[in-house]
TORLUM-765026 format. One record per residue: x, y, z of N, C-alpha, C in turn. Coordinates in steps of 0.05 Angstrom, whole numbers, plus 5000, padded with zeros to 4 digits. Example, Ala and Ser with C-alpha at 12.3 -4.5 7.8 and 13.67 -1.06 7.14 Angstrom:
2
526448865156524649105156526449345156
525749555142527349795143525850015157
***
This chain:
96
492846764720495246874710497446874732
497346854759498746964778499746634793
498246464783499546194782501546054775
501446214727503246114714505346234715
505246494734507946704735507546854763
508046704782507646794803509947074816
511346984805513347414807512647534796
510647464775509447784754507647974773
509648194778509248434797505748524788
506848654758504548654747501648594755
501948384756499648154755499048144789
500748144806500648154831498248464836
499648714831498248834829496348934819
495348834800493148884789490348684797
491548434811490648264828490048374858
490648464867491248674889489248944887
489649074867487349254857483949134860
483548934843481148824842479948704870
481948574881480848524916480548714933
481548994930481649174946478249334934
477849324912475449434902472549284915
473648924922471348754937472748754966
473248964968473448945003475548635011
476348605005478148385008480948345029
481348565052483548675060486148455063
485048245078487448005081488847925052
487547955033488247915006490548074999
488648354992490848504994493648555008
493448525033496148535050497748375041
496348075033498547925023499447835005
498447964983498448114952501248294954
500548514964501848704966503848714983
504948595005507048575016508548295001
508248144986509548044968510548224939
508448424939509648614911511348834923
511148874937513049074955515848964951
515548784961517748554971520448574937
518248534922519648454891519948624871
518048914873518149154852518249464863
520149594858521049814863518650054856
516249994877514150124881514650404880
513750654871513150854866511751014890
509750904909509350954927505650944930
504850764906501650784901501450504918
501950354911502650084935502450184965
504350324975503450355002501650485015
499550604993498050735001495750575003
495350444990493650224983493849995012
496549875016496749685043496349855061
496950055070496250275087493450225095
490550255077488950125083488449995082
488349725073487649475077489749435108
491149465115492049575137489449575166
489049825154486749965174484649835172
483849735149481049515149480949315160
484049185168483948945182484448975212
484649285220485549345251487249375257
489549345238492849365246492949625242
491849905262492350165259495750285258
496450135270500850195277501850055252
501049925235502749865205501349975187
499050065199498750235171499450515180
498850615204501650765199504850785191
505650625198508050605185508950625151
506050405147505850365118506350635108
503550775115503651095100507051235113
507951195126510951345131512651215116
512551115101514650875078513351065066
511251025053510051145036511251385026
511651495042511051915043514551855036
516051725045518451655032519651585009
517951334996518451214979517251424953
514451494950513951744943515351964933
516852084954518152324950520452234939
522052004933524051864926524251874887
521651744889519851824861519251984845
519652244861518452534846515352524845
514052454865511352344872510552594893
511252824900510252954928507953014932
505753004919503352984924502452764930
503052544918501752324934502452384969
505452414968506652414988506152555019
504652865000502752995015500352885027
499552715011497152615008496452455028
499152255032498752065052500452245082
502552515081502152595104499552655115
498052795094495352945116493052705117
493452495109491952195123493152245159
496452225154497752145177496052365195
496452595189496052865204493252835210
490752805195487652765200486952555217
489252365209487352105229488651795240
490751985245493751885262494952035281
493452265280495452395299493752425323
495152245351493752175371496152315393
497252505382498852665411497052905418
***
């Protein structure tokens, strides 16, 4: 599907979903920073690259990721997610 319509956000993410369920992280990242890129995410997206993020070692973009996040989120009327991915930041990011 993501062949014959390769901007279908949709399809991007739901493609993105299923690789993230087989452990797939490189997939995802570049799944999902292409759907980023094109659809006015809600803030479930960055929670999601956030880890595939961390699965691939890039600990400093997936932090960041989750700090878009907690933004993009609260932008949304989302503040629990938003919570959700502060106390990630707070549990197992916070190295001061």
């Amino acid at each position: 599907m993501l062949e014959a319509e390769p901007a279908n956000t949709m399809v991007m993410f739901g493609l993105a979903k299923e690789y993230e369920k087989s452990g797939q992280s490189a997939e995802v990242i570049a799944l999902l920073e292409s759907y980023i890129a094109q659809a006015d995410d809600e803030g479930n997206a960055y929670g999601m690259l956030a880890k595939a993020y961390e699965q691939n070692g890039e600990r400093e973009r997936a932090k960041a990721t989750y700090e878009k996040g907690i933004k993009v989120s609260n932008a949304h009327g989302h503040p629990s997610m938003a919570q959700d991915y502060q106390m990630t930041l707070d549990l197992d990011y916070d190295d001061a």
